[in-house]
RODO-2510 file (C-alpha; in nm, 4 decimals, decimal comma):
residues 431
     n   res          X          Y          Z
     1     x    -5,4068   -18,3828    -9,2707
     2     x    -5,6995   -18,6210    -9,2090
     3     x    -5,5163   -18,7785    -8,9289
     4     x    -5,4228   -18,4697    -8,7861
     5     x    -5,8103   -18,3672    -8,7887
     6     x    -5,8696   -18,6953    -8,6517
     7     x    -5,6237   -18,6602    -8,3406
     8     x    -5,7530   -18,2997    -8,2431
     9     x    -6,1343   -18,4023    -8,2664
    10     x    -6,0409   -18,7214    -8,0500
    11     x    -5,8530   -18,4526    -7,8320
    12     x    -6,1631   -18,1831    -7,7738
    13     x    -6,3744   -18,4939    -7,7004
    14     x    -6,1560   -18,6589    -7,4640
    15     x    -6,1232   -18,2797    -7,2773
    16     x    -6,4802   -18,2434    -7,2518
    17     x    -6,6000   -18,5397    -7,1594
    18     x    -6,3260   -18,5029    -6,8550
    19     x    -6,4393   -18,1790    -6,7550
    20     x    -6,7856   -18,2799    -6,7783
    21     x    -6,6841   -18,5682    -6,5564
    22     x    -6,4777   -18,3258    -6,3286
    23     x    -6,7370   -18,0885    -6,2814
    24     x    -6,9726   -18,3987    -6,1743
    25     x    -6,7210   -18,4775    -5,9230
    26     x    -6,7386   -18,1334    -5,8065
    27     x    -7,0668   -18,1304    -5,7709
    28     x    -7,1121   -18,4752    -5,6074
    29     x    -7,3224   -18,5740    -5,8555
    30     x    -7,3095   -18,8993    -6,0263
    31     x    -7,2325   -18,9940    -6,3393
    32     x    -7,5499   -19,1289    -6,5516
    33     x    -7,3950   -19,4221    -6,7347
    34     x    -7,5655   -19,6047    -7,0302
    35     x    -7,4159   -19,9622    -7,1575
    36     x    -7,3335   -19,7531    -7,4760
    37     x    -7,1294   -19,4906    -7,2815
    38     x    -6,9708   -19,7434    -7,0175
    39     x    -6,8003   -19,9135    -7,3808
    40     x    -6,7222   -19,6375    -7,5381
    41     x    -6,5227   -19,4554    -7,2070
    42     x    -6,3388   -19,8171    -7,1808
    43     x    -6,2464   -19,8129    -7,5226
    44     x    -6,1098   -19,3828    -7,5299
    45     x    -5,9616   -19,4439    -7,1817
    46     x    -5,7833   -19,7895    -7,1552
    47     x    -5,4270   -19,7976    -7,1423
    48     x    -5,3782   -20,1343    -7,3066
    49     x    -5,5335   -20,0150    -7,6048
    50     x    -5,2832   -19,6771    -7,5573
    51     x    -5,0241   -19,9528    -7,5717
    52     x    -5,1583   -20,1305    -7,8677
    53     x    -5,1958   -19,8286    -8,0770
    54     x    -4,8802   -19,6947    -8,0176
    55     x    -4,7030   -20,0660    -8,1143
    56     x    -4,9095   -20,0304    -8,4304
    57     x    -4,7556   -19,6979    -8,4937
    58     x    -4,4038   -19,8565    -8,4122
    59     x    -4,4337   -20,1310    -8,6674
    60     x    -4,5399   -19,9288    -8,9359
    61     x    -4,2537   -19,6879    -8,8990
    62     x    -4,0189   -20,0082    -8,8937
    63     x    -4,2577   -20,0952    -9,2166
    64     x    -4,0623   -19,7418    -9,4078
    65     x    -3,7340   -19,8496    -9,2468
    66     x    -3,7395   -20,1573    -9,4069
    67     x    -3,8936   -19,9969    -9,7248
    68     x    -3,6210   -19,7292    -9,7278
    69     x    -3,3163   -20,0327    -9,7434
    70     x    -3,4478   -20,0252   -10,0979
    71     x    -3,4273   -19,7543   -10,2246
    72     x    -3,0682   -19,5243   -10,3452
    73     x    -2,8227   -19,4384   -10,0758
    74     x    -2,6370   -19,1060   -10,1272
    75     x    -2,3464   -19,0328    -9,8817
    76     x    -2,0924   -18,7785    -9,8517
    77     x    -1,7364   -18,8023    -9,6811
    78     x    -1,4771   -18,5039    -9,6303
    79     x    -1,2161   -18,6725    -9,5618
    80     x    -0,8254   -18,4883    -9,4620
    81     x    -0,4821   -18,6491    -9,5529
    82     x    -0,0837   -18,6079    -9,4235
    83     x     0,1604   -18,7618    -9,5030
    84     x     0,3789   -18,5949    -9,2358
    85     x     0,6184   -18,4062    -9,4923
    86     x     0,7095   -18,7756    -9,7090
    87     x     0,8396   -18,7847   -10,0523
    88     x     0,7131   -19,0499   -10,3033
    89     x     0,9908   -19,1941   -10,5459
    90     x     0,8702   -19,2513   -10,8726
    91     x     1,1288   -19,3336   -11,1037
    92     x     1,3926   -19,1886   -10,9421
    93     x     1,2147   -18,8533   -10,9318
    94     x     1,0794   -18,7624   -10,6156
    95     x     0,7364   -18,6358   -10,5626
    96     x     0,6385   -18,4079   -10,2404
    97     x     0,3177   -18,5850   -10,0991
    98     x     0,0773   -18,2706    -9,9898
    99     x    -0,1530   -18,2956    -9,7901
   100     x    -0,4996   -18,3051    -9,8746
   101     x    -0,8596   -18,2039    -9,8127
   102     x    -1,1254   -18,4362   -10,0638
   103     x    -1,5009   -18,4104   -10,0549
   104     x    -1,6488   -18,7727   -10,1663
   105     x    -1,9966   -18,8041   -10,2515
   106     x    -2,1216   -19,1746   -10,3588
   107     x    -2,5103   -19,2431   -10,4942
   108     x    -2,5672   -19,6133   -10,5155
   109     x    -2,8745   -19,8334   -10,6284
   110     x    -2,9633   -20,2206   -10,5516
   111     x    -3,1897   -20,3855   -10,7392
   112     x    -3,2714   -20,7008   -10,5812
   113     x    -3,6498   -20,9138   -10,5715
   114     x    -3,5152   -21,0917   -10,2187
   115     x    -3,5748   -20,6602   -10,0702
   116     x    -3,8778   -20,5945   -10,2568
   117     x    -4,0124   -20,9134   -10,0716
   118     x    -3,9050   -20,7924    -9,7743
   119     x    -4,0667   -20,5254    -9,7517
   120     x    -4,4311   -20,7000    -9,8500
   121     x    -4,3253   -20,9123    -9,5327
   122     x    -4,2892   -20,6410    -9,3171
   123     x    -4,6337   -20,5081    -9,4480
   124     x    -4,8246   -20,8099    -9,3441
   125     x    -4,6383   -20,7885    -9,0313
   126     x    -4,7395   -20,4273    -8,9292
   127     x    -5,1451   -20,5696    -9,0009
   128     x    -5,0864   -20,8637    -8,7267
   129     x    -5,0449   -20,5513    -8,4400
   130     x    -5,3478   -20,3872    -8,5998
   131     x    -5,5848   -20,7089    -8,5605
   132     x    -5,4055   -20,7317    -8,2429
   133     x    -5,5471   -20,3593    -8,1382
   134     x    -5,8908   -20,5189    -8,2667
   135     x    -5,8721   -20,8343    -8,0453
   136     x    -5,7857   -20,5376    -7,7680
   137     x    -6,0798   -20,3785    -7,8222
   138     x    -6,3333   -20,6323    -7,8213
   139     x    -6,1812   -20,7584    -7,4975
   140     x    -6,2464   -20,4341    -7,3837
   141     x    -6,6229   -20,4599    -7,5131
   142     x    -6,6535   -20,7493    -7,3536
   143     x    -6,5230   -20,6829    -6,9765
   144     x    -6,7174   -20,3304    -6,9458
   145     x    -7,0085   -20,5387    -7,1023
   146     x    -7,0555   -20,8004    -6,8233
   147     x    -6,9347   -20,5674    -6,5562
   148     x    -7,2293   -20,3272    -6,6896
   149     x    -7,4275   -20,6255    -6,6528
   150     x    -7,3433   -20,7075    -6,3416
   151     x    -7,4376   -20,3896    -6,1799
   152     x    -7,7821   -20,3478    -6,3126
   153     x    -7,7944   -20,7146    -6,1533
   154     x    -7,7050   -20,6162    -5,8141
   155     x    -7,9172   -20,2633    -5,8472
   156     x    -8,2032   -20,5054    -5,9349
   157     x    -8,1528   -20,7317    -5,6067
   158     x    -8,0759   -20,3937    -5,3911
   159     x    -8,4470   -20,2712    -5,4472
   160     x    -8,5836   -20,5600    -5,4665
   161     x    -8,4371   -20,6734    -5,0392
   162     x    -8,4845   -20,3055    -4,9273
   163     x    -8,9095   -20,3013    -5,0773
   164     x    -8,8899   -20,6721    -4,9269
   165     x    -8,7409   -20,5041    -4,6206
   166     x    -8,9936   -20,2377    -4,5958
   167     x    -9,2379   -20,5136    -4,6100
   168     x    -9,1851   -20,7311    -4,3570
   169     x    -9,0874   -20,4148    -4,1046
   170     x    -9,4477   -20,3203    -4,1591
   171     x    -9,5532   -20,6973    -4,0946
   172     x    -9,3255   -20,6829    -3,7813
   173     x    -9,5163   -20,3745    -3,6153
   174     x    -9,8139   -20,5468    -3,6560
   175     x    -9,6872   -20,8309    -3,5344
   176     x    -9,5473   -20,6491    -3,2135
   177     x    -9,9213   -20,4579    -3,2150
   178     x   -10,0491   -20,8457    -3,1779
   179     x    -9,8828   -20,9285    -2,9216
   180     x    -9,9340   -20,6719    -2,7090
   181     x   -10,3171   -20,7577    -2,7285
   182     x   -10,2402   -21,0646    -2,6494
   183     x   -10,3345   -21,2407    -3,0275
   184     x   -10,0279   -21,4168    -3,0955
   185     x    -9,7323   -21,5839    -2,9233
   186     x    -9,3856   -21,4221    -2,8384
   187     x    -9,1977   -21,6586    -3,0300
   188     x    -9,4289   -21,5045    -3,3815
   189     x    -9,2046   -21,1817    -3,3147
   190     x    -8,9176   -21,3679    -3,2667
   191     x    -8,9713   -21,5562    -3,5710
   192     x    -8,9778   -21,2026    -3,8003
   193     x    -8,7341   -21,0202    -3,6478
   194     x    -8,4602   -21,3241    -3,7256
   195     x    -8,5960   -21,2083    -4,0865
   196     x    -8,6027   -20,8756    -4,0964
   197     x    -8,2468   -20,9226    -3,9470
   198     x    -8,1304   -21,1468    -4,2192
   199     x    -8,2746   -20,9294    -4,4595
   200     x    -8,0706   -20,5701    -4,3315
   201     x    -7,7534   -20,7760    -4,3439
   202     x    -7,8236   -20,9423    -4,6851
   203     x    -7,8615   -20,5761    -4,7914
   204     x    -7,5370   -20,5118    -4,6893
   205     x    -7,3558   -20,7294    -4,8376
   206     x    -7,5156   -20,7030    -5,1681
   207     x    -7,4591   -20,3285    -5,1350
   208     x    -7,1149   -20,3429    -5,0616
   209     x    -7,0452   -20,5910    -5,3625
   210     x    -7,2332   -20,3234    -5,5882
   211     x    -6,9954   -20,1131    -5,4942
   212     x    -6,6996   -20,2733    -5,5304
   213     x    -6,8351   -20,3718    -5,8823
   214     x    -6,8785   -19,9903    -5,9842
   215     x    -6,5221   -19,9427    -5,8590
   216     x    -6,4090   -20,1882    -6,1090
   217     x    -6,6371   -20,0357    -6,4171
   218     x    -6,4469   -19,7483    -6,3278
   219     x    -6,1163   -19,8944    -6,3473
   220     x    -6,2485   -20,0392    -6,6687
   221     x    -6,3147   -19,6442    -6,8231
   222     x    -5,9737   -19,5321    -6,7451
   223     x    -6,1903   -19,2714    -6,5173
   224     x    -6,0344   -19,1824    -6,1477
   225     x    -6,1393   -19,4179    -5,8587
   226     x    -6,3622   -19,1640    -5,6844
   227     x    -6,6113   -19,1316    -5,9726
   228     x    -6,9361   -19,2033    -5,8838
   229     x    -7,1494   -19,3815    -6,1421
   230     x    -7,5027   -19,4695    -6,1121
   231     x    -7,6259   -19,7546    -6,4379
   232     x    -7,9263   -19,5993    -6,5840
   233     x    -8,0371   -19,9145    -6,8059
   234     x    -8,3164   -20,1333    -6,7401
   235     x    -8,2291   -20,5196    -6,6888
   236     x    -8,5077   -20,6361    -6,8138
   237     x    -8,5070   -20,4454    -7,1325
   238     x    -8,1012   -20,5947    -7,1827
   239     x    -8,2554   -20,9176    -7,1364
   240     x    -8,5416   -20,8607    -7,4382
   241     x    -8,2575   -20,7232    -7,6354
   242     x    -8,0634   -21,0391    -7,5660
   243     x    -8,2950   -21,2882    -7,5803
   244     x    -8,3930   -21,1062    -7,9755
   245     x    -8,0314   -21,0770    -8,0621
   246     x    -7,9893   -21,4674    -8,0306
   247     x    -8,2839   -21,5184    -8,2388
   248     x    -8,1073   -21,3408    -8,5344
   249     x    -8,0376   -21,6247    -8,8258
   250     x    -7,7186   -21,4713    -8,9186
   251     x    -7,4354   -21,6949    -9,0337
   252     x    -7,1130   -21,6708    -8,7985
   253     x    -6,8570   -21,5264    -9,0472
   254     x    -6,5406   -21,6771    -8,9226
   255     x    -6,3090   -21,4391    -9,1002
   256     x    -6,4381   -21,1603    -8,8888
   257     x    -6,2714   -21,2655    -8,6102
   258     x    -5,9477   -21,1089    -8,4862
   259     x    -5,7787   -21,4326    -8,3741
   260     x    -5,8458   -21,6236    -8,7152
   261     x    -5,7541   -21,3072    -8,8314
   262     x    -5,3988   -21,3136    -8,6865
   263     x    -5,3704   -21,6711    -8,7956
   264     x    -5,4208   -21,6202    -9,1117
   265     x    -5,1974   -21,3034    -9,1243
   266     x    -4,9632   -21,5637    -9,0018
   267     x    -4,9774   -21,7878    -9,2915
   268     x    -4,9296   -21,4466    -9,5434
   269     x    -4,6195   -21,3483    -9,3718
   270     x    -4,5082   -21,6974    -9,3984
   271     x    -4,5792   -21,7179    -9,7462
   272     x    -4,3814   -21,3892    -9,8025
   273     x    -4,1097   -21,5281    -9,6428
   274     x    -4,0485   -21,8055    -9,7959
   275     x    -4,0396   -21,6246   -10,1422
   276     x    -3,8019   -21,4024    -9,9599
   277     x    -3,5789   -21,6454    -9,9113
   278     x    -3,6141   -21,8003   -10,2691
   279     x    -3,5322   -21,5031   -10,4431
   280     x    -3,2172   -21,5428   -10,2444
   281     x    -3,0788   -21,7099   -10,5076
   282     x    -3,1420   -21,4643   -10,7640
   283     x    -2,8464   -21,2106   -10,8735
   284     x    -2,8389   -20,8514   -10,7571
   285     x    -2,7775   -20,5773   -10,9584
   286     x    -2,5877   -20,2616   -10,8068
   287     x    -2,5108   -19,8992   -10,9713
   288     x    -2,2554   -19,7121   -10,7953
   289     x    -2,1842   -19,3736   -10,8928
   290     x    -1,8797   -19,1590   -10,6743
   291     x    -1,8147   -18,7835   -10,7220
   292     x    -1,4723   -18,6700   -10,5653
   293     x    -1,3797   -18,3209   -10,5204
   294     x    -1,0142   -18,2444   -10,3889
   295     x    -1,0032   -17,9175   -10,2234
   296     x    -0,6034   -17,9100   -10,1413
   297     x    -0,3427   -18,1495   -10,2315
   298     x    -0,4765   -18,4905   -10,3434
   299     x    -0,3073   -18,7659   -10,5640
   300     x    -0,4215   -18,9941   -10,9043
   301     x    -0,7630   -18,8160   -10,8145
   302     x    -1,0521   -18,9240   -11,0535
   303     x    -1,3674   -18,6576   -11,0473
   304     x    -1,6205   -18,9126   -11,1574
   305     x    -1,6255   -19,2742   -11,1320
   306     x    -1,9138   -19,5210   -11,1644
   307     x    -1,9579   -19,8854   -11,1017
   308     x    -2,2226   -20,1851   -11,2427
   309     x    -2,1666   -20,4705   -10,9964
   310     x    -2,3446   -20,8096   -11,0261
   311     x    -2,3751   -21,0130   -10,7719
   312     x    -2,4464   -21,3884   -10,8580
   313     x    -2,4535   -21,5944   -10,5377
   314     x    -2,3119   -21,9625   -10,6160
   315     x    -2,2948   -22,1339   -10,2933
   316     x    -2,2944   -22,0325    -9,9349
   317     x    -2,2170   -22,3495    -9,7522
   318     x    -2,5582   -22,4723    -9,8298
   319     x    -2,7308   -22,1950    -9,5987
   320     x    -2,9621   -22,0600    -9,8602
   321     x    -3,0776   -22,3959    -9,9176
   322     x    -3,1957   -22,4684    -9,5575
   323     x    -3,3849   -22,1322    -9,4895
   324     x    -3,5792   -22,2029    -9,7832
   325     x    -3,7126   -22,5618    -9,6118
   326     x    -3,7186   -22,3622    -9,3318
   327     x    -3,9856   -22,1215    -9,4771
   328     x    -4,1659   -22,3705    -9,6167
   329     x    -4,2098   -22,5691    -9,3246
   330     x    -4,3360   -22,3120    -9,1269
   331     x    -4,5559   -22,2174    -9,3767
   332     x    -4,7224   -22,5370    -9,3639
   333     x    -4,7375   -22,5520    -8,9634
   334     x    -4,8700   -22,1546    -8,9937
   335     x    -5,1549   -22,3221    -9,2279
   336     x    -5,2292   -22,6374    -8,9838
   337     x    -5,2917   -22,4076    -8,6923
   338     x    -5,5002   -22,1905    -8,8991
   339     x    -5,7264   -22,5121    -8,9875
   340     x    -5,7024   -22,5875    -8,6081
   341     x    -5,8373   -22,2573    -8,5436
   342     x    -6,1179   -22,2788    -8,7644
   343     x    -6,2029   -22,5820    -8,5986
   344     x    -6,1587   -22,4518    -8,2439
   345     x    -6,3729   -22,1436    -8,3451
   346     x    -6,6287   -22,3358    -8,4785
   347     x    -6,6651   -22,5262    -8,1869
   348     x    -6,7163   -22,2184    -8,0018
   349     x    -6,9804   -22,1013    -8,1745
   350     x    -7,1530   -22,3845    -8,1163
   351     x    -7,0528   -22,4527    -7,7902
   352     x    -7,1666   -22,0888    -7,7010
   353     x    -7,4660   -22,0846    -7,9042
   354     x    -7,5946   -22,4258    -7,6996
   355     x    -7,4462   -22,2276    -7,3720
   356     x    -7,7022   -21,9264    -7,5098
   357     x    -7,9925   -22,1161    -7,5511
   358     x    -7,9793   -22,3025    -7,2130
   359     x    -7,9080   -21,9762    -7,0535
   360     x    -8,2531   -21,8359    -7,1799
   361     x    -8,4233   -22,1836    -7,0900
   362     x    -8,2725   -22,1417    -6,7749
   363     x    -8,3646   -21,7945    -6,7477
   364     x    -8,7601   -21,8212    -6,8624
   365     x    -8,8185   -22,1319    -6,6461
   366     x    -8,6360   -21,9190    -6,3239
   367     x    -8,8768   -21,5984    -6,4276
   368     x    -9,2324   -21,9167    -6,4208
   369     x    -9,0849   -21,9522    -6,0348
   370     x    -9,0494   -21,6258    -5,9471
   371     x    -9,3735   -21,5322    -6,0769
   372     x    -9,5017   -21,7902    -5,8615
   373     x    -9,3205   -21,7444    -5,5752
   374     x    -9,4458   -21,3685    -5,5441
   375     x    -9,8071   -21,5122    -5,5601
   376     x    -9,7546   -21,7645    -5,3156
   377     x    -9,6001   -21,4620    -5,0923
   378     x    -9,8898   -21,2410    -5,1025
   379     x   -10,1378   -21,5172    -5,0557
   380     x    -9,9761   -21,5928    -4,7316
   381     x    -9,9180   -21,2364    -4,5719
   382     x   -10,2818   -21,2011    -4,6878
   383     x   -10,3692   -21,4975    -4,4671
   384     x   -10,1116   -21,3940    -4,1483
   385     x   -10,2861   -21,0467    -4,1827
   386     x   -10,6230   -21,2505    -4,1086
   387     x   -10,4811   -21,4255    -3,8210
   388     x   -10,4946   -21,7795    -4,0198
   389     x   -10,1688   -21,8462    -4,0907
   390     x    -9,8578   -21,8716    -3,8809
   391     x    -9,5444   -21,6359    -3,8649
   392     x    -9,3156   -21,9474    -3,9291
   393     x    -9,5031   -21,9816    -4,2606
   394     x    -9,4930   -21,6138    -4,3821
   395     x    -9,1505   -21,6313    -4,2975
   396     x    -9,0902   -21,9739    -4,5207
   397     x    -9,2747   -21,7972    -4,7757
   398     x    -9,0778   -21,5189    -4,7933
   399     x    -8,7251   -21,7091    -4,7544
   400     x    -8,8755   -21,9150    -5,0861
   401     x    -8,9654   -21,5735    -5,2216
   402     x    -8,5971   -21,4221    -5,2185
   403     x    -8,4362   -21,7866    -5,2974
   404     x    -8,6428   -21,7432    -5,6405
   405     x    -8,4945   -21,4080    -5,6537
   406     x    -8,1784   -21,5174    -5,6252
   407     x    -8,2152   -21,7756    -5,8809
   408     x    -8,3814   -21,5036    -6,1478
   409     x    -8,0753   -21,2718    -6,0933
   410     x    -7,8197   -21,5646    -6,1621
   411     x    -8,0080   -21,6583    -6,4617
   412     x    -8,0476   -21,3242    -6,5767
   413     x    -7,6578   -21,2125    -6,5491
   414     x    -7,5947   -21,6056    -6,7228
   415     x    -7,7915   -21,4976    -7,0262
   416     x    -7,6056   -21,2037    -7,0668
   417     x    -7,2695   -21,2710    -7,0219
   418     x    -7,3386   -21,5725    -7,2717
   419     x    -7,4542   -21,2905    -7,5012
   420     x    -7,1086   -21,1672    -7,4630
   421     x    -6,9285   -21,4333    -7,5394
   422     x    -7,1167   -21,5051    -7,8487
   423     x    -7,0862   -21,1796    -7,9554
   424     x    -6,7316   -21,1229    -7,9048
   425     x    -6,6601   -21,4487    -8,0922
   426     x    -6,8752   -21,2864    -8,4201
   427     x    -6,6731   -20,9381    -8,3597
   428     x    -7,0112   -20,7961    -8,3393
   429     x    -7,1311   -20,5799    -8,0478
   430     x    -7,4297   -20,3788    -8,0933
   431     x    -7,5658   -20,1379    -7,8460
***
């Protein structure tokens, strides 16, 4: 019943989010999409995680199949006999064979340890394809994250070259007014259009890779390709978030992550399995009891009938033998990759933790230049507005000025995809 629940609230959800989405669409309006949201319509939308689910589901109903092996079997057989008019001599004295209708109904019951640890195995099994969904959806997590990430990037940049653009036009009709009176040189015109030129098709392309980028958030959400989406958090304030997440002293607990996870689920199943294959060797106990009911005709017919059967295996060739070393090699290779996970985790973390740390290096000493480069800007229109400075050096000022843009953008979108990573490898998103 809770499932159901479950299913029907994830249903009326799903529905209105879609219509709300719909009706945006309708509308031409955008969609206003926080980091949080972007995630969370990955995660309710994504058809690999459909996929995932539903293999869960699969392997736990193989989980009762193998469960059910265990436990009695009742069948039933109605079953019709001739003997095409033949007499039976018994003794001299023959017997008219009839012919006959019986109804046959047999219960059994196996009691054996090699099911019962069958069935654990199967258990572990159906867990791997639930850490599996996990590892699904922290990939998820992770791709909407940086693609997220990405966009507020580019959104940055956009208004960024487009006030930049808006600056230098201005500077450009004074420049043209200047020349006209005769104050400066045709070749200072020149000089800023080349600029402003640079700068409209810089916009461009930036603009166009923004967009291509929102496509692919889209794709991400499982939402049709002509939603439009507009980012409506703040880059800097992901950054502060960031930069205070990595400060956190927390110790990285390797156990919550899904691939040491699945290793280790590894080593259980092998462990099950080779006591499967142990208990091989152990007898089997089977109760048998058969009901028969003979409608018409029927010969040396018995109503009841019941059976104890033990079954002692003695030797099969040596087979038993060999899956057990079997199962308990593998078992010992299951347990040497798990070590060689840990280690390879481990190594992660600290490989991404050192990747983190020179990312926000990177990103403070990037953030010194472009503080300084915007100083150095507006000195130096202050001193072409005054006639005492050259076009060719507003214009080097300004190229310097968007380099160091540049720069802060790459070293922004570097911290925080290294964020990812070291979050996804602690199974801990937080938003």
């Amino acid at each position: 019943m809770k499932q159901i629940i479950m299913v029907i609230a994830l249903l009326v959800s799903t529905i209105a989010i879609a219509q709300q989405q719909n009706q945006q669409n309708a509308n031409g309006e955008e969609l206003q999409l926080s980091l949080k949201d972007a995630v969370s319509n990955a995660i309710n939308y994504s058809k690999i995680l459909q996929t995932s689910k539903q293999d869960v589901e699969i392997y736990k109903e193989k989980v009762r199949e193998t469960r059910s092996t265990g436990l009695p079997q009742v069948n039933a057989t109605l079953t019709g006999t001739t003997y095409f008019g033949k007499e039976l001599n018994l003794g001299g004295m023959p017997i008219k064979m009839d012919n006959a209708l019986t109804l046959n109904a047999t219960a059994s019951y196996t009691l054996s340890l090699q099911q019962l640890a069958a069935v654990k195995v199967s258990k572990i099994a159906a867990t791997i394809y639930e850490t599996t969904d996990e590892s699904n959806i922290l990939d998820i997590k992770a791709n909407a994250t940086d693609t997220y990430y990405a966009l507020l990037v580019f959104k940055r940049t956009i208004d960024i070259l487009q006030q930049n653009l808006a600056d230098m036009e201005d500077i450009q009709k004074h420049t043209q007014y200047a020349f006209n009176a005769g104050v400066c040189e045709q070749t200072d015109v020149d000089q800023i259009s080349i600029n402003v030129s640079q700068l409209k098709n810089t916009i461009i392309s930036t603009e166009r890779n923004y967009e291509v980028t929102k496509r692919l958030l889209v794709l991400q959400m499982g939402l049709p390709i002509s939603t439009r989406i507009n980012p409506t958090a703040n880059l800097d304030d992901m950054i502060i978030d960031s930069t205070v997440a990595q400060m956190d002293s927390s110790n990285f607990d390797i156990t919550q992550n899904p691939t040491y996870k699945q290793v280790a689920k590894s080593v259980e199943i092998n462990e099950a399995t080779l006591k499967m294959q142990k208990r091989a060797f152990v007898p089997t106990l089977t109760a048998q009891y058969q009901y028969s009911h003979p409608f018409t005709g029927g010969f040396m017919n018995f109503d009841h009938v019941g059976n104890l059967i033990l079954n002692i295996p003695i030797f099969d060739g040596l087979g038993r033998q060999s899956r057990v070393k079997q199962a308990r090699l593998e078992v010992a290779k299951s347990e040497t990759n798990l070590s060689l996970i840990r280690d390879n985790l481990l190594q992660n973390e600290e490989q991404y933790r050192f990747e983190l740390n020179s990312a926000i290096e990177a990103y403070l000493l990037q953030k010194e230049n472009l503080d300084v480069a915007k100083r150095v800007l507006e000195n130096y229109r202050n001193k072409y507005n005054q006639g005492v400075l050259s076009s060719l050096d507003l214009t080097q000022a300004n190229s310097n000025y968007l380099m160091a843009e540049t720069s802060y953008a790459n070293a922004s979108l570097t911290l925080l995809q290294a964020h990812t990573k070291l979050s996804k490898l602690y199974n801990n998103f937080e938003y």
